[in-house]
Each structure stands twice: as structure tokens, then as C-alpha cells.
N, C-alpha and C positions, 0 to 999 in steps of 0.2 A: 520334441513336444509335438504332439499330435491334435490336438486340436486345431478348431479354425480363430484362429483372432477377432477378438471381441468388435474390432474396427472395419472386419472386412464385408462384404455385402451379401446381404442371403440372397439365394437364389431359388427360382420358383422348380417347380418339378419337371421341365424342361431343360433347367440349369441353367437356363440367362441370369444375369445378373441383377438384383436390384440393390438401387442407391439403399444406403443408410439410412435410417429414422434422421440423425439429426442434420444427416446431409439434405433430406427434405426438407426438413423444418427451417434451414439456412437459406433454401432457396426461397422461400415464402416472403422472409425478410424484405426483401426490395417492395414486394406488392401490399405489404403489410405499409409499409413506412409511406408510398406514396398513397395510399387509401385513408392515413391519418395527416399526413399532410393537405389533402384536399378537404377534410372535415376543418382541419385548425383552419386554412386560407379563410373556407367559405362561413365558420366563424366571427372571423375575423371582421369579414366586409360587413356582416348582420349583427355586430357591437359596432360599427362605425355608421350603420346607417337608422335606421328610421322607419317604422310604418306609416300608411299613409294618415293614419290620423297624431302621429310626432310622438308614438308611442314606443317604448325600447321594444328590442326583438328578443324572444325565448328563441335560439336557434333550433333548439334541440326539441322542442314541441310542432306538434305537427302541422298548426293555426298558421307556422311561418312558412311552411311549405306546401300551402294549397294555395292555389289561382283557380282563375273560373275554372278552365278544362279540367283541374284534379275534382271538381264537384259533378263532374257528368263521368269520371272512368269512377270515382265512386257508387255515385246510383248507377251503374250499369254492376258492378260488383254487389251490391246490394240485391236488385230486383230486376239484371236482364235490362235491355231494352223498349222505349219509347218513341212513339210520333202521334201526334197531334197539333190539328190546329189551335196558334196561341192564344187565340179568344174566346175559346172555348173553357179556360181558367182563368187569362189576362183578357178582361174585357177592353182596355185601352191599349191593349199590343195592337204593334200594324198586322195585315193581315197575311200572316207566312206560317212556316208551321215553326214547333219547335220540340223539343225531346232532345235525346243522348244519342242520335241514331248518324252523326259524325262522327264520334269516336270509336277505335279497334276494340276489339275484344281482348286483346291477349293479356295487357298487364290486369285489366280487371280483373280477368276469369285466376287468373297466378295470384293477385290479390284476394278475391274470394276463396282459394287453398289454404290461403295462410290464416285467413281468417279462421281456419277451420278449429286451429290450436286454441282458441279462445281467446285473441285480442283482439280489442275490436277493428275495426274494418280502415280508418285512419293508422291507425300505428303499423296494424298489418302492410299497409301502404311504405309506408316510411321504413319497415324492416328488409321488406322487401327491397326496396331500392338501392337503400345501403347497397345491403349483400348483392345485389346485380352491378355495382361501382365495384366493389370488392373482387369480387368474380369478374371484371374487366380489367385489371392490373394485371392480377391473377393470368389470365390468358395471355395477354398482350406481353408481358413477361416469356411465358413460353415461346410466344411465337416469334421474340426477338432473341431466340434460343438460351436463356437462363445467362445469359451472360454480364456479369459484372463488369463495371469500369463505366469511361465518362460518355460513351453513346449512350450508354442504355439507361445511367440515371439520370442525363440531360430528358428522355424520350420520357422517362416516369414521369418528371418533374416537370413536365407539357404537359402532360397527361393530366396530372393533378388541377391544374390552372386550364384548362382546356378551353376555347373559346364555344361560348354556348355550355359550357359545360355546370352554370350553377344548375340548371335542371339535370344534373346525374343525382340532385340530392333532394330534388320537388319530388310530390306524389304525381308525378309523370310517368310515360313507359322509355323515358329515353335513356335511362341505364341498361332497363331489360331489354331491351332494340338492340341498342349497340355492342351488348354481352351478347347477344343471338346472331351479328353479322359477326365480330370476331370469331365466335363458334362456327361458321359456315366457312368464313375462311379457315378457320384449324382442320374442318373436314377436306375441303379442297388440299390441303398442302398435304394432309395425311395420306392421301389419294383415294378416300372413302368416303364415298358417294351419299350412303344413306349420314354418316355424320352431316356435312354439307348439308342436304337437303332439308334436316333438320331442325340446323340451325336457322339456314334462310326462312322455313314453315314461320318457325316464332317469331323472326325477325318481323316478317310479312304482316301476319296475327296481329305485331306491334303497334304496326303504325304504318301510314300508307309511303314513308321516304323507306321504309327496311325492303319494299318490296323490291325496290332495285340491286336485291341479292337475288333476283330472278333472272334478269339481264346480265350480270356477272357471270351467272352456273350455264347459261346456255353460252356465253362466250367462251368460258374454261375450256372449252371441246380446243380451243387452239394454244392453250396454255398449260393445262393440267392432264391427268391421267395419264401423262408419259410413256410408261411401260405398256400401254396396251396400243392394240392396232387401232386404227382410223375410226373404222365402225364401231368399235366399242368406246371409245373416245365420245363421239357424238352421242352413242346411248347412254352412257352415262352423264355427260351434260343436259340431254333433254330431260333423261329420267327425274335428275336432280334440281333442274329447273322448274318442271309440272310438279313435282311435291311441293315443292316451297311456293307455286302460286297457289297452290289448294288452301295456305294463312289465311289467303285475301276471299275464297271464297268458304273456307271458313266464318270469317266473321260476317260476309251478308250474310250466311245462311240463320249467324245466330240471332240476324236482323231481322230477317224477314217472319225467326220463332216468335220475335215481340213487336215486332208491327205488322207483319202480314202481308208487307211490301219487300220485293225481291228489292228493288231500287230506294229503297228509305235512306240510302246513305248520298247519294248522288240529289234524290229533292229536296232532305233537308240543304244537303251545301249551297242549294241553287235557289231554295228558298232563303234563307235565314244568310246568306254569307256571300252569293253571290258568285260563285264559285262552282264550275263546272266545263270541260274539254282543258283543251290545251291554250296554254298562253304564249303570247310573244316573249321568251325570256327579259329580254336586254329592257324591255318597257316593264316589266314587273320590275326587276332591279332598282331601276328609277323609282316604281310607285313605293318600294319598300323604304329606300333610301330616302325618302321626302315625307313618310308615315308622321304625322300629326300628335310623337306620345305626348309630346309639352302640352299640347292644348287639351288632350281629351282626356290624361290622366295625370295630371299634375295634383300631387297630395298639399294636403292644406295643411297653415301652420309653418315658422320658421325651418328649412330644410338642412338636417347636417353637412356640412361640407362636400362630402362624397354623393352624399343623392341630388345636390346643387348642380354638382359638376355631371355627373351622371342621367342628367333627365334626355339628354339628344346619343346617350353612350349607343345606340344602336347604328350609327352613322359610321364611327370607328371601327365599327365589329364588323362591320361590313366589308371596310377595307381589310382589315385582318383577315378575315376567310378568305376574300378571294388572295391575297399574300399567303396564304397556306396553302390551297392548291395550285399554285403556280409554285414555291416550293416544294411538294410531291411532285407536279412536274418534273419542276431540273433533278431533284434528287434519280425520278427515275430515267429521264434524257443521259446522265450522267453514268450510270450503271450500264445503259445500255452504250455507252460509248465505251468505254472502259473495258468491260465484262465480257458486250456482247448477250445479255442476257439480266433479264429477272427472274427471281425464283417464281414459285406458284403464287405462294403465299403474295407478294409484293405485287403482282400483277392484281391480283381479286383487291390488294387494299388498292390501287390504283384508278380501276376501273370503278370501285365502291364510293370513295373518293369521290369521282368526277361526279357519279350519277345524284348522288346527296345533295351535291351542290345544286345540281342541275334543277331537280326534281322538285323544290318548292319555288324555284320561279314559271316553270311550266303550268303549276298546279295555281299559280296565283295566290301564292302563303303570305301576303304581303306584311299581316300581322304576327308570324311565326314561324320564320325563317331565321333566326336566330337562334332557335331551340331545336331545329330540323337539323341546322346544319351542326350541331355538335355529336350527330354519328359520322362524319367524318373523322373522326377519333380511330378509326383505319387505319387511315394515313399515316398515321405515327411508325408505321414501319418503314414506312422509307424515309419519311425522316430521320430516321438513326443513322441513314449514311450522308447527312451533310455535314459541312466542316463545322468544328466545334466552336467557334463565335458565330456562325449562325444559328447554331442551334440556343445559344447561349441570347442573342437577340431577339430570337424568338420566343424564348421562356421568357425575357422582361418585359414583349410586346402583350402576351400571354396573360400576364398576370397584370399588369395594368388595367385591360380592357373587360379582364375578371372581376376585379372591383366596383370598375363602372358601369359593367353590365349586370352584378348581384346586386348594387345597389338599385339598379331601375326594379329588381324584382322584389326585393323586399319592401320598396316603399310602393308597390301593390302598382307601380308604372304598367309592368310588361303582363300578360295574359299569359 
């Protein structure tokens, strides 16, 4: 018989091999299964909980997934940016400025794309994000190398439940953030620079925690690019570093198109928020950890169980995060006793990791450090190498504090 077997893999005109159609389609599977797993969870919590005026939730309309901030990356989607003084429309506002001129450009402007097919600019939001959660299994998948068995569906099944993680499904940019730091790291481990720099740009673009995919690319110079000399090592980390900070002057610049100020994102912060330089980490932690939600946004009306229990759930998540990166920790203390080594990729989620966590107590996020830190969602690589009752404890810690933490968000608690 001379033909090729119907089963075997075509190959391109090189003659490397490629997998099968339904060998691809099998690998999809896993990332398919945990991207409907995280819709049924987060579901789940939003028929168990409540809006704030005791009203049920439509999960799947888009009313359940905006907070203040998705009505300021909308009107920037819509018509650009804003600054102005607030008395100038609020004549009883105190006297600070106000406008959209805090938040990034990048998920708007990817929002204003999709708007482009003709839905409107809310849905477009919400399609959007999906597919950027989607496109993060999707990846994280790959870069825990396609391999089936119980690391790597324990690592989905965190993924799915991820802490912080009900904004992968708000009109937020933190699916499209943390799908553009996965992408930076798949360019690093790939050893190709402009991928990398790339992804960091978007990641940057995103939101001001992606930008610490800058600080990663300039350190990779001592972890990544392997096969080249020293010198090129470093040029390819700075190269790769200066693109991915150009997201962040990217977006003043598209600041300064609609207010006319280089600095509109730094006055507003420091007008309206308070917020500006660097902070005492360990004193923010405390401020965050002691934040006032019961008193300033407690909903009215009898509260379901879960939003009952749920009204101080920021307090637990708290501890859960830092219990996550101190797990990333030992997981990678461990590999490097063992091994002697981390690969590329485990280093960038490592370093990515730390800096996430870092970066909104620096920045004084007292009110939004819960939503910042769920692009540590990195770190899920090295978590695949802990033992499987920890991994298995952490998927029940996981998903508990998933609950208590969707629930502050749907009864319109969290911002």
C-alpha cells in the first residue's frame, strides 16, 4: 500500500510534522472544560447571591458585570478621554478634578475594535473578556506543556476558581492583562524577543500592575535567551523591556490627545484618589486589610446567605494571596533544590508573581487590590509542581473565597 495513512500527520513543505486536526482539537479540551467550568462556578455564586437593592442576578447580561471603573473604560471606548474640574458639571462636588483620565487605554481601545462588528460597546466588553479568559487557559495550557493528568487539571481547576479571579468575567481589563503577561512569558520561553515585548506592550496598555512585565524582560537578560552570548542577552532584554514600556507611554499619550495634559493620569490620582509616589508597602497591607466595605457599601434589604457571610470576604483573600505567593515561592525554593534550576518560563511567572503582589501596595490600591492581584494567575506554573494535596487544598481554599469574594461583587460591595 502506498499511500500515507489517514491518521498520520501532514507535513508542511519543509517536512516537519504537524499534529492532526483531531489531535488538536483534543488538546483544546482541557482549556475548553476549565473556561466553562469558571462560567458555571461564577454562575453559580450570582444565583446564590443578590444585588444590592435584593434583586436576582441575570449573570449572563452585562448590568451584572459592570462596577464603577467598567463605566469609565467604557466612556473612554466610546469618546477617548477626559479631565475636568468637578464643579464645573457637579456644582456640589468637592473641589478636585474628575474624568476617565485613571484608567488604561488598552482594554477600551480592543473594546472599541470589537465594537466595530456592530454590538454594541457593553456586550462588545463582555465578549471581549470572555474570549481573553478563554485565550488564558488556552495558553497557560501550552505553557504547562499540553500535558494531561492530575497536575495539570488540579492547575486548570485553580485557574477556574482563581482568587480575584471573578473580574476575568467583569467589563474589566484583567482577563486581557493577564492573557498579554502569559503571552510575554510564552515569548520569553520561546526565546523571541519581539513576541515577549509584545505581549508585555498590551499587558502595560492594560493596566498600570501588567506594567511589571517590564521589570521581568529587563531581568530575563539573566535567565532567558540562553543560546546567545552575554551581549545579546542584555540587548535583547532591554530591547524587549523599552517596547513593552512604550503600553504605558502609549496610553498618556492617548491622554494627553483628550485632555492636553502629559500628566492627567498622575493629577487625576492625586486629585480624586489620593494617590501618587510610592508607598510603605507593609502600612498599605494593614490599610487594605482594615478598608471599611461593611460600612460604606453594605446593600439594603434582607441579604442572602452568602452576601451575609461575604460582606468582610476581602480580609480572607487577603490571606489567600499572600498563601499563594509564598506557595510559588516553596514550589520554586523546591525545584531549585532538587533540579538546580527553573526553566524560562517559571522564572518570568515567578518574578511576575512577586511584582503583582508588590505593585498595588506600593501604589496605595487600598480599594483594588484584590482585582490587581488576580494576574498573578502566572504563578499557576509553578504551582503544578506541588504535591497533589496541596494543590488539592488550595483548590478548596480557592473556591471558597471565590464565592465570598463574587458575592461582595455582585451585591455591588466591591468597585
Amino acid at each position: 500500500m502506498t499511500g500515507v495513512a489517514a491518521s498520520s500527520p501532514a507535513a508542511d513543505p519543509a517536512g516537519r510534522p504537524h499534529p492532526a486536526r483531531p489531535g488538536r482539537v483534543r488538546r483544546l479540551l482541557p482549556p475548553v472544560a476549565a473556561w466553562v467550568a469558571a462560567n458555571l462556578a461564577t454562575w453559580l455564586v450570582a444565583a446564590l447571591s443578590a444585588a444590592n437593592d435584593g434583586s436576582r442576578i441575570a449573570y449572563w447580561s452585562t448590568a451584572a458585570r459592570r462596577r464603577w471603573d467598567a463605566d469609565h473604560y467604557l466612556s473612554i471606548a466610546r469618546a477617548g478621554y477626559e479631565l475636568f474640574p468637578c464643579r464645573e458639571r457637579y456644582p456640589d462636588f468637592p473641589d478636585v478634578l474628575c474624568g476617565n483620565a485613571a484608567w488604561f487605554p488598552g482594554y477600551p481601545m480592543a473594546v472599541r475594535a470589537v465594537s466595530a462588528t456592530g454590538l454594541p460597546y457593553e456586550a462588545a466588553a463582555a465578549v471581549l473578556t470572555e474570549a481573553c479568559l478563554f485565550g488564558m487557559f488556552v495558553l497557560l495550557w501550552r505553557l504547562l506543556g499540553d500535558r494531561p493528568g492530575p497536575a495539570g487539571g488540579l492547575t486548570l481547576a485553580i485557574g477556574a476558581v482563581f482568587p480575584g479571579g471573578i473580574y476575568f468575567h467583569a467589563l474589566f481589563p484583567l482577563a486581557a492583562g493577564t492573557l498579554a503577561l502569559l503571552a510575554c512569558v510564552a515569548g520569553v520561553k520561546r526565546g523571541s524577543w519581539p513576541a515577549a515585548a509584545a505581549g508585555g506592550f498590551a499587558a502595560a496598555a492594560c493596566h498600570l500592575v501588567g506594567a511589571a512585565a517590564v521589570g521581568m524582560l529587563l531581568l530575563s537578560a539573566f535567565f532567558a535567551w540562553r543560546g546567545d552570548s552575554r551581549p545579546v542577552r542584555w540587548a535583547k532584554a532591554a530591547g524587549s523591556a523599552a517596547l513593552a514600556a512604550c503600553g504605558v507611554l502609549w496610553a498618556k499619550w492617548l491622554m494627553w490627545q483628550g485632555t492636553g495634559r502629559w500628566d492627567a493620569y498622575e493629577a487625576l490620582q492625586a486629585s480624586s484618589y489620593g494617590q501618587g509616589g510610592l508607598r510603605l508597602p507593609l502600612g498599605e497591607i494593614r490599610n487594605a486589610y482594615d478598608f471599611p466595605f461593611t460600612d460604606w457599601y453594605r446593600p439594603d434589604g434582607p441579604l442572602p446567605w452568602l452576601v451575609e457571610h461575604g460582606l468582610a470576604a476581602h480580609r480572607g483573600q487577603l490571606w489567600l494571596n499572600a498563601a499563594f505567593v509564598l506557595l510559588v515561592l516553596a514550589a520554586a525554593a523546591v525545584r531549585l533544590v532538587r533540579h538546580r534550576r527553573l526553566d524560562t518560563a517559571e522564572w518570568a511567572a515567578l518574578v511576575l508573581t512577586l511584582a503583582v503582589f508588590w505593585t498595588p501596595f506600593l501604589a496605595g490600591a487600598e480599594m483594588s487590590w484584590y482585582r490587581n492581584h488576580a494576574q498573578m494567575f502566572v504563578g499557576l506554573l509553578l504551582v503544578r509542581h506541588l504535591p497533589r494535596w496541596i494543590q488539592a487544598l488550595l483548590l478548596a481554599a480557592c473556591a471558597a473565597r471565590y464565592a465570598l469574594l463574587g458575592a461582595m461583587f455582585f451585591a455591588g460591595v466591591l468597585v
